[in-house]
N, C-alpha and C positions, 0 to 999 in steps of 0.2 A: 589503605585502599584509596583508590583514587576518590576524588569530590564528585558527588552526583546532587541532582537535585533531588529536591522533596519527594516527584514521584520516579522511582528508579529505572521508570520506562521511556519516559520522556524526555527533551533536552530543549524544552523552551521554556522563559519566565513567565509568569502568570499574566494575562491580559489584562487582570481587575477588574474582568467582566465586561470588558469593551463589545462585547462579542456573546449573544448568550448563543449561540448554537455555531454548530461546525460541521464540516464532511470531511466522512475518515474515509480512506482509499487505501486497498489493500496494492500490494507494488506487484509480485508475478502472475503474469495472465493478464493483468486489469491496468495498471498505469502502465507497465512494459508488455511487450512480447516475452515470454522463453522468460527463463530463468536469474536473479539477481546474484543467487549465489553463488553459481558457476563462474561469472564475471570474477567475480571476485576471489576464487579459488584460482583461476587460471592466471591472473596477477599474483598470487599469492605463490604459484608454483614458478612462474616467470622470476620473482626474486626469493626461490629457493628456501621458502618457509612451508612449503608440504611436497610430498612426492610425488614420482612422477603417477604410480598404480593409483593416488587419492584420486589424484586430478582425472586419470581416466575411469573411475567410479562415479567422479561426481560430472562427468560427460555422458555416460550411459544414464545416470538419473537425470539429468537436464533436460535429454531431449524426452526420454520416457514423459518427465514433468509439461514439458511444451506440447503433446501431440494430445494427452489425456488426463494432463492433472496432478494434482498428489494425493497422498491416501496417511492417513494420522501414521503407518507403520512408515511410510517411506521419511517423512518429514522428519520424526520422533530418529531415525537414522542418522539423516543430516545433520539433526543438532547435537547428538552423540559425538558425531565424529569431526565436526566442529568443534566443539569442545577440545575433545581429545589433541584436536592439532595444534592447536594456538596454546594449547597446555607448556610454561614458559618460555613463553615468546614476551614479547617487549610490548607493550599497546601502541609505544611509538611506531613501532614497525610497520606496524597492522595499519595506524594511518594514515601514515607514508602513504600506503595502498593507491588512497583516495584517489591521486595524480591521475593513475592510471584508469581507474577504473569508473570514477564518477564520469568522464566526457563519454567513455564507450557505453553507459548505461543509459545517457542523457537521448543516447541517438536511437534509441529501443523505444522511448518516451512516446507514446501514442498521440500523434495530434488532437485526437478528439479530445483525451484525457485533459493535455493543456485546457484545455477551452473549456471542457469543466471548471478545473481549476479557477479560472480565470472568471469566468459566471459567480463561482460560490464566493471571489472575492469581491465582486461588483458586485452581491448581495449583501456582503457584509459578515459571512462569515468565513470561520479562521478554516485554514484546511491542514491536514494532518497522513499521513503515511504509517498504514500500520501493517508490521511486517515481522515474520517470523526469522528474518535475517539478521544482522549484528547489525547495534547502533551504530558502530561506528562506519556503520555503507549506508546505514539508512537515512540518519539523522543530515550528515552533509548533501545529499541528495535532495532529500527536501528542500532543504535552503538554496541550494542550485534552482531547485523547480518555484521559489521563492514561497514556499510552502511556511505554513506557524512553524512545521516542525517535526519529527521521527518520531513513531512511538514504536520498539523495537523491542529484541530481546537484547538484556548484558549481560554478558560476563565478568564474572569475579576477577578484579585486579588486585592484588598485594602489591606495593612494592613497585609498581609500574609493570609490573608482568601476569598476565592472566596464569591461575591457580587451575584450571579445568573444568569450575563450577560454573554454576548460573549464580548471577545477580539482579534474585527478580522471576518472574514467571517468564516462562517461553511463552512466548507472544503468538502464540498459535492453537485455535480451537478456542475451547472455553478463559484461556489463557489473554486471547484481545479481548475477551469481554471484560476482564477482570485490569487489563491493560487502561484500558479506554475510558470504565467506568474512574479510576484512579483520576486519570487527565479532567474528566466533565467535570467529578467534584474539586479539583482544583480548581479550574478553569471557570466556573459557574455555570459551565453550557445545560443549557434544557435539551436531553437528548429527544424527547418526542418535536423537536423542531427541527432535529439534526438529520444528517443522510449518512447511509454508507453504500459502500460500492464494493464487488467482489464477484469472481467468477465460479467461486466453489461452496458447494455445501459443507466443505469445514469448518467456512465461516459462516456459518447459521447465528451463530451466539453472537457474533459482530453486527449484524445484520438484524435480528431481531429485538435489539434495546434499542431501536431511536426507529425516530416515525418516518422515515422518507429510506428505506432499502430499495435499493437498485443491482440486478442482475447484471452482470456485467461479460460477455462472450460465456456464458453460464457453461457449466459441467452439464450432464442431463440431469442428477439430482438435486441440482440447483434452481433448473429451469422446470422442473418438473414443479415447485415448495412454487415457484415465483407466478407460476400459472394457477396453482391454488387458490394463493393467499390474493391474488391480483398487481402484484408487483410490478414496477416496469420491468422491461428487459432493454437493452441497447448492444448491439453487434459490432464491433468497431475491425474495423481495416480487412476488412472479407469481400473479394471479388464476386458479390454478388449483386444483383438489383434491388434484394430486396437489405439494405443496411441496417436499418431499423425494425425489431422487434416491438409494438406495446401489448402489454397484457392484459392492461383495462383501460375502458371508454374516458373514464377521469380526465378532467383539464390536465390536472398536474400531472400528470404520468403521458398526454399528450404533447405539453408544454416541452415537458424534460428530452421526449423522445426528437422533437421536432428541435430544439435546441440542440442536443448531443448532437446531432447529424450533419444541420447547419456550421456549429464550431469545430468539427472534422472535416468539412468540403472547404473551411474557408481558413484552415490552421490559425483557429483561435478567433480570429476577427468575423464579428458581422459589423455591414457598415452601412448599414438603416437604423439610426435610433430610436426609430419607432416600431422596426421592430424587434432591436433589442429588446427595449420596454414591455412589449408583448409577450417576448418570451418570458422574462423573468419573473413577472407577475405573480403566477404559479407560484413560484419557489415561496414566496416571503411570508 
């Protein structure tokens, strides 16, 4: 089997606690537009590693995924037949992939999201990608987006060739909680310091262990939990006037909303330090 590290989800070395807190970002809907594993299936069809009826299966769930989301039954499908595909295929092969496919994901990449990014590490903590996609799309991604790092699902390699198994929980549902929680007690992080981001109520369980959740273009039952509980919301790349969502009076949730909006009109940069400074305040 190939070498993995300690936690079988993740693919960064340990901090040594440089960092006690972090913001986890889920990747379809919320750091991209549309779908990551389509991307990646349609390279994967381009060099002749799935067919052509997959690649148009997994086109009709992509955009279904983009317009309205996913549903535990559709996703639980995707990683079936994921599985099933890359079942003795080479891992090299698969990361071959990357070439193609990491710049065309790169350009999905939401500005606002950058400038998150970019916030949580001028605050000091580490940021991470957690995704029900293959490590092997996720993890180099991150590190393109100069992220700590993927936390993903794997699969089972024998021998340099994927077996059809998981290696690890599917990183999706109750699954990034259990993903996550792995990473924090590695990592040392205090999740009631930590943030996460996401646009669907699948991920409630990701959302709910750390003390800073953020709605992120929300589903309606997303948006609906975030209005309850008092949660931000943030809207990103929608031709409307109104960009920003907040959902309660709070500094921090003002701060956050007023900052996401700012590091989306100005692709990443503000360039008042004082009022960076203001912004970030909140967060720490």
């Amino acid at each position: 089997m190939a070498d993995h590290p300690a936690d079988p989800t993740s693919s960064a070395a340990p901090t040594d606690g440089v960092a006690n807190a972090a913001a986890f970002f889920d990747l379809d809907r919320t750091l991209i537009s549309g779908s990551s594993a389509f991307s990646f299936g349609l390279a994967a069809w381009r060099n002749k590693l799935i067919p052509t009826g997959e690649l148009l299966s997994d086109g009709v769930n992509a955009l279904t995924f983009k317009l309205v989301g996913a549903t535990d039954e559709r996703s639980e499908a995707v990683r079936d037949r994921i599985l099933h595909a890359v079942e003795g295929a080479m891992q090299d092969e698969l990361l071959a992939l990357n070439e193609q496919v990491i710049p065309h994901i790169l350009e999905k990449v939401r500005p606002e999201s950058r400038g998150l990014i970019e916030m949580h590490h001028e605050a000091g903590r580490d940021t991470w990608i957690v995704s029900a996609s293959p490590i092997e799309l996720v993890d180099p991604l991150a590190k393109a987006l100069g992220m700590t790092g993927g936390i993903a699902t794997r699969s089972e390699v024998l021998d340099g060739r994927y077996t059809g198994r998981l290696d690890g929980p599917f990183v999706y549902g109750e699954g990034k909680r259990e993903a996550i929680q792995s990473v924090a007690d590695e990592h040392g992080y205090d999740l009631r310091l930590s943030y996460s981001y996401s646009d669907s109520a699948s991920d409630l369980p990701m959302m709910e262990m750390v003390g800073h959740p953020v709605a992120v273009n929300p589903d309606r039952p997303l948006e609906t939990v975030a209005h309850q509980r008092g949660w931000p919301m943030v809207i990103f790349s929608r031709k409307t006037k109104q960009v920003v969502k907040i959902s309660t009076a709070s500094a921090g949730a003002a701060g956050l909303a007023a900052a996401t909006y700012l590091f989306g009109r100005r692709h990443g940069r503000i360039g008042v330090e004082a009022e960076r400074g203001r912004l970030l305040r909140p967060w720490r």
